[in-house]
KEGU-320445 format. One line per 3 residues: number of its first residue (from 1); for each residue x, y, z of C-alpha. Coordinates in nm, 3 decimals, padded with zeros to 5 digits. Each point is the difference from the previous one (the first is absolute). Layout:
// KEGU-320445
NUM	X,Y,Z ~ ...
This chain:
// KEGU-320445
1	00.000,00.000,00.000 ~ 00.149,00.347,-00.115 ~ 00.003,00.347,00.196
4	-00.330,00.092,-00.160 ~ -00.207,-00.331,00.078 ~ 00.120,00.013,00.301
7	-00.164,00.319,00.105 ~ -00.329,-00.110,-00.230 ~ -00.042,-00.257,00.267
10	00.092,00.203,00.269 ~ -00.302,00.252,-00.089 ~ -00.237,-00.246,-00.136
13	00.006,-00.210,00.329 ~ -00.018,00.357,00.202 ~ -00.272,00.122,-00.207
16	-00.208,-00.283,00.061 ~ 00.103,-00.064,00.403 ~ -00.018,00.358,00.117
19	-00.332,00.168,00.085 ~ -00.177,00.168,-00.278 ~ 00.092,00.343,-00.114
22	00.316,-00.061,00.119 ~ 00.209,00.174,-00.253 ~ 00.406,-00.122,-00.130
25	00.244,00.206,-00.186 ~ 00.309,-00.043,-00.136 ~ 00.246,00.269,00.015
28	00.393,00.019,-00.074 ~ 00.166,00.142,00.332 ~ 00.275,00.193,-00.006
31	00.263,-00.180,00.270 ~ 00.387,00.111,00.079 ~ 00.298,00.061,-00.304
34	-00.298,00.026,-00.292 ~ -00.183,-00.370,00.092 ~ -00.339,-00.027,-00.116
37	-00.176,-00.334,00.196 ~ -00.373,-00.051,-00.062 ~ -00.245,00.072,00.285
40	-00.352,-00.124,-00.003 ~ -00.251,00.256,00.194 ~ -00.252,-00.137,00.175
43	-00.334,00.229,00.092 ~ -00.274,-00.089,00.208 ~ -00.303,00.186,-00.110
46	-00.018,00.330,00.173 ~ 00.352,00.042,00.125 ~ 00.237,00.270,-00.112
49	00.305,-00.222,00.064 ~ 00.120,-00.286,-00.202 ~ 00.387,-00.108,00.151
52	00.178,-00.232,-00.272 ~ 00.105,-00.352,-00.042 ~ 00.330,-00.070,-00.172
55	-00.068,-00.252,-00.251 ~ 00.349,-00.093,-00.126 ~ 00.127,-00.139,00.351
58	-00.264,-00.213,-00.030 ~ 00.081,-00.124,-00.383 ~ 00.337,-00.091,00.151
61	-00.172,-00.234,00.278 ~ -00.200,-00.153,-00.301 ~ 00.366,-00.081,-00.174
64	00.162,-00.118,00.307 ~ -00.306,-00.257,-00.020 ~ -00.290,00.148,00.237
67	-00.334,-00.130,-00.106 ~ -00.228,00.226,-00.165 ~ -00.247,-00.051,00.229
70	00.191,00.034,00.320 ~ 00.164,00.357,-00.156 ~ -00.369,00.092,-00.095
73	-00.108,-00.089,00.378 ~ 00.294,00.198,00.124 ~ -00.092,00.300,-00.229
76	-00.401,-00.043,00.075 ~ 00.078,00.039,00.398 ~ 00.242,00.263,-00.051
79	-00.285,00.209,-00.166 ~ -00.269,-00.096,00.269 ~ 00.227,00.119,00.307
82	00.069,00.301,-00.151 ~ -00.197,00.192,00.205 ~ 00.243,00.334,-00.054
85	-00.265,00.177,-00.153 ~ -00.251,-00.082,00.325 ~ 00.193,00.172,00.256
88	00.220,00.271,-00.216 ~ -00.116,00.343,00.032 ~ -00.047,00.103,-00.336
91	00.007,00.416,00.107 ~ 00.384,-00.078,00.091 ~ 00.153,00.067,-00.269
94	-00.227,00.344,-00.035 ~ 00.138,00.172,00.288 ~ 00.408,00.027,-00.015
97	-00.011,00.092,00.380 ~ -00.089,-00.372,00.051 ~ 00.229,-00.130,-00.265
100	00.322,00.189,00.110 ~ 00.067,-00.223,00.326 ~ 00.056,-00.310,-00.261
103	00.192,00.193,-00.240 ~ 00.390,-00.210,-00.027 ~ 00.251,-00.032,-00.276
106	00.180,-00.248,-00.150 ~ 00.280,-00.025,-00.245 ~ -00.002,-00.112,-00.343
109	00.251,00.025,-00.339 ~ -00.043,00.327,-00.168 ~ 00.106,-00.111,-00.355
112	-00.196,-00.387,00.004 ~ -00.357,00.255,00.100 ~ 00.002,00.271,-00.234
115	-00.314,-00.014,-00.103 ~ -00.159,-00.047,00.301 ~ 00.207,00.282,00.158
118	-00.194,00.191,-00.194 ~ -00.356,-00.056,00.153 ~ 00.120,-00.036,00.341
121	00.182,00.268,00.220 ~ 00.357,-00.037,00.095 ~ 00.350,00.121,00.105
124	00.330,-00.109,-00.213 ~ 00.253,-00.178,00.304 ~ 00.283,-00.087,-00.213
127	-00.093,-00.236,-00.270 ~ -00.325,-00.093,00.189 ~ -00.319,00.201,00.072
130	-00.215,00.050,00.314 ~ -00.373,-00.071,-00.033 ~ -00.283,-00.012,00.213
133	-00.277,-00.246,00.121 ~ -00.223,-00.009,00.282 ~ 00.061,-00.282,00.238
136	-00.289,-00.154,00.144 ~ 00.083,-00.288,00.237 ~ -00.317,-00.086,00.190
139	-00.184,-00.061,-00.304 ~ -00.250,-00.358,00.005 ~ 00.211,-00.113,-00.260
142	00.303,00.082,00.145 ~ 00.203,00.257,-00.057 ~ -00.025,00.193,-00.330
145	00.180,00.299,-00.198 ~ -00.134,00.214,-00.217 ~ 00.295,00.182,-00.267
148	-00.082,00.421,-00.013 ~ -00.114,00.105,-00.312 ~ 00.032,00.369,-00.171
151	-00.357,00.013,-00.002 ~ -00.053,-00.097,00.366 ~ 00.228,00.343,00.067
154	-00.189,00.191,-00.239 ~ -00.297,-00.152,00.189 ~ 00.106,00.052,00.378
157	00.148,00.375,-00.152 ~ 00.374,-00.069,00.153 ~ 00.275,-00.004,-00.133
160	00.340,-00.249,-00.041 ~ 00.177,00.169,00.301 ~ -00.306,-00.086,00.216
163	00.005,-00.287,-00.066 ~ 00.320,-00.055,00.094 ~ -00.023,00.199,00.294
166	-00.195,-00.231,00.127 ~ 00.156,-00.322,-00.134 ~ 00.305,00.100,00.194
169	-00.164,00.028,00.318 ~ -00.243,-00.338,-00.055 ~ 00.230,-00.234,-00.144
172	00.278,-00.040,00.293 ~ -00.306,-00.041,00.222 ~ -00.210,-00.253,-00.139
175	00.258,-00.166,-00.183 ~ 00.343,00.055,00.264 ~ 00.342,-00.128,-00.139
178	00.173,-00.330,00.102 ~ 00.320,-00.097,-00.014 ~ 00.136,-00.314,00.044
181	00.326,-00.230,-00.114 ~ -00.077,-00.225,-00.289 ~ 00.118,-00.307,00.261
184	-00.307,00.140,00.218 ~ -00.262,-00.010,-00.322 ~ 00.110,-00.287,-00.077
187	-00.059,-00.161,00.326 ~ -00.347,00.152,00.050 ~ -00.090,-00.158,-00.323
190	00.104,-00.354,00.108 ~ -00.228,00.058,00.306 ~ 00.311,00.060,00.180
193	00.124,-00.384,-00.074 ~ 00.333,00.144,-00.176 ~ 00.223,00.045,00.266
196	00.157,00.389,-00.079 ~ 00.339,-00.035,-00.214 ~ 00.259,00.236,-00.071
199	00.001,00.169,-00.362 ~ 00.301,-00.032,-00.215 ~ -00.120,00.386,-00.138
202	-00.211,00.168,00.303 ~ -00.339,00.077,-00.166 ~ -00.291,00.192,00.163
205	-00.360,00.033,-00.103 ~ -00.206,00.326,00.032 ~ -00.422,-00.011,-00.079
208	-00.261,00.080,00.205 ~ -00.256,-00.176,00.256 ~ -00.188,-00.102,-00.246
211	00.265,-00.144,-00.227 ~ -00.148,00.173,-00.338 ~ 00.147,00.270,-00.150
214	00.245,00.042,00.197 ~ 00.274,00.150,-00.213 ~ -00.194,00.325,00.103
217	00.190,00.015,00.346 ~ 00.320,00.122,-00.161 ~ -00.177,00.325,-00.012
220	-00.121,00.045,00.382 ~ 00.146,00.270,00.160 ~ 00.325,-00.098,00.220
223	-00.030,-00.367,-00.143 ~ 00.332,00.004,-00.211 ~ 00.209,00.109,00.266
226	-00.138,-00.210,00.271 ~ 00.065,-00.319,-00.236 ~ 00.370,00.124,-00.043
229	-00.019,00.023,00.397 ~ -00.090,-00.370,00.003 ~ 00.229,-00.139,-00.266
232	00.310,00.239,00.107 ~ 00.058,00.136,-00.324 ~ -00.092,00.135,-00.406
235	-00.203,-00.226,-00.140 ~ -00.099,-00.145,-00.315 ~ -00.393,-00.076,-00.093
238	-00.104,-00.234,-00.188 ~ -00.380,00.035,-00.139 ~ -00.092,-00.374,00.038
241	-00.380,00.085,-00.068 ~ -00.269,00.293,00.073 ~ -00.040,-00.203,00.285
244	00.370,00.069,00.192 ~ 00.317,00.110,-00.033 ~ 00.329,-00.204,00.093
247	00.293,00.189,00.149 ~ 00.400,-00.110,-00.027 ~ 00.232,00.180,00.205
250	00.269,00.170,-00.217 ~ 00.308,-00.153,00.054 ~ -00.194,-00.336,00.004
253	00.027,-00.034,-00.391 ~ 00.314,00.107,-00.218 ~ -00.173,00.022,-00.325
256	-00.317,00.150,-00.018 ~ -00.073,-00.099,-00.371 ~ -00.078,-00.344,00.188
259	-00.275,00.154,00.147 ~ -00.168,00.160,-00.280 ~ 00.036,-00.324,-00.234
262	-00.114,-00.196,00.316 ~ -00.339,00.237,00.007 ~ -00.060,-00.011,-00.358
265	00.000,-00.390,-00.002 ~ -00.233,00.000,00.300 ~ -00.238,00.191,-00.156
268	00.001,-00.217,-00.292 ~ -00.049,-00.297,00.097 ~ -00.140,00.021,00.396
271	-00.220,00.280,00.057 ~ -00.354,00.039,-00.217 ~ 00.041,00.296,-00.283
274	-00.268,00.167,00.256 ~ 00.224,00.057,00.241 ~ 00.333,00.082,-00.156
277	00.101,00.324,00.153 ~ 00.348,00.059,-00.175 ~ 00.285,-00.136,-00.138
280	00.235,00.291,00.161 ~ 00.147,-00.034,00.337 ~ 00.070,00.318,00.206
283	00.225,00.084,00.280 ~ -00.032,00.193,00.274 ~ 00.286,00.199,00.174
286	00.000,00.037,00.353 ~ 00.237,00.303,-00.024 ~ -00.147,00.192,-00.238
289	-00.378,-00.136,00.111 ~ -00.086,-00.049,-00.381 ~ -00.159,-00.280,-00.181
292	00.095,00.000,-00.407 ~ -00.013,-00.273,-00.263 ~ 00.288,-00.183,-00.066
């Protein structure tokens, strides 16, 4: 079964199991670095909000061998404990005074999201860009982000600095840095069954709480300087995904080309096009208190 059938079935079996005037759409969604994934909509008559199911995750169960019924089960409950729509307040996104409390930024790569860059606010940081989302973690279907468009500003009648005004101030707060040795991560990921080793090349790991979009801490205030504080000196950063950023000490590495051809393989063959962040590393100098692209 191709792409296509696939998501024939997919709506057919919806169309028929879902209660009537239900209504399905399928739109191309714009993701990270110019990726367009198919979302299918789904509206219950007489509500305003219709959240979206990624179909081609699901295509890749049906490959793996996943039964077609047990991925159109999996899809069918999906839509029927959706109850976002049921307990969002639709006026919240009318009223910026209750919007700018959830208003954080993340990081992605300014050259891979030109044409996105252009419908969405955002800051040049290097070779990357800040944008903005609101956070919502409490949601009933967990938490959920919603990217800031141009026409939400034009909407909400603020402008870019605003918005980052307030991105500054929300984002270390709901989303506070961590930093922690890769030996540590490690460990936590094993359930703590790894007993801690020692690192031939020390390597530390800054994200956030919430371990998404973490790259983003590099630009809290103080942040920089209190990781040189932990690691004792310059350090280089390696963009391992939108998700975090690794660190190297300085004198920990005698050829920094290694780095940068060690990044650019990463990203091409472990982390999802989605959430490549760069293939640049950067450095920052605990004397001067700059970070630059190296």
């Amino acid at each position: 079964m191709n792409y296509q059938e696939f998501v024939g079935s997919v709506t057919g079996f919806l169309r028929e199991a879902l209660p009537c005037g239900t209504e399905l759409n399928l739109i191309p969604l714009e993701k990270n670095n110019g990726v367009i994934l198919e979302g299918l909509t789904v509206r219950r008559e007489g509500e305003r909000a219709a959240p979206a199911i990624y179909l081609d995750s699901y295509y890749q169960e049906y490959l793996s061998g996943r039964s077609m019924r047990q991925i159109q089960e999996a899809i069918l409950e999906c839509c029927e404990d959706n109850c976002f729509s049921v307990h969002f307040d639709e006026n919240f996104f009318s009223d910026y005074r209750k919007v700018s409390p959830t208003v954080v930024y993340k990081l992605i790569n300014y050259e891979k999201n030109q044409e996105m860059l252009k419908r969405i606010p955002h800051i040049p940081f290097l070779n990357l860009a800040v944008v903005f989302y609101c956070y919502l973690p409490d949601t009933p279907v967990g938490s959920a982000t919603v990217l800031i468009h141009n026409s939400h500003m034009e909407y909400w009648k603020i402008t870019c600095s605003e918005l980052y005004r307030d991105a500054k101030c929300n984002t270390p707060r709901l989303l506070p840095a961590e930093l922690k040795s890769m030996s540590q991560v490690l460990s936590e990921l094993s359930d703590g069954s790894g007993a801690l080793q020692e690192e031939e090349i020390p390597m530390y790991v800054l994200t956030n709480s919430g371990k998404s979009l973490g790259a983003a801490c590099i630009l809290y205030e103080g942040i920089l300087k209190y990781c040189a504080g932990r690691i004792h000196s310059s350090y280089y950063l390696l963009p391992s995904s939108i998700h975090e950023m690794i660190l190297i000490p300085k004198g920990a590495v005698p050829d920094k080309r290694e780095l940068a051809e060690m990044v650019r393989d990463i990203n091409r063959t472990q982390v999802l096009n989605t959430e490549v962040l760069s293939d640049q590393i950067y450095f920052y100098s605990s004397e001067s208190g700059q970070l630059s692209v190296v």
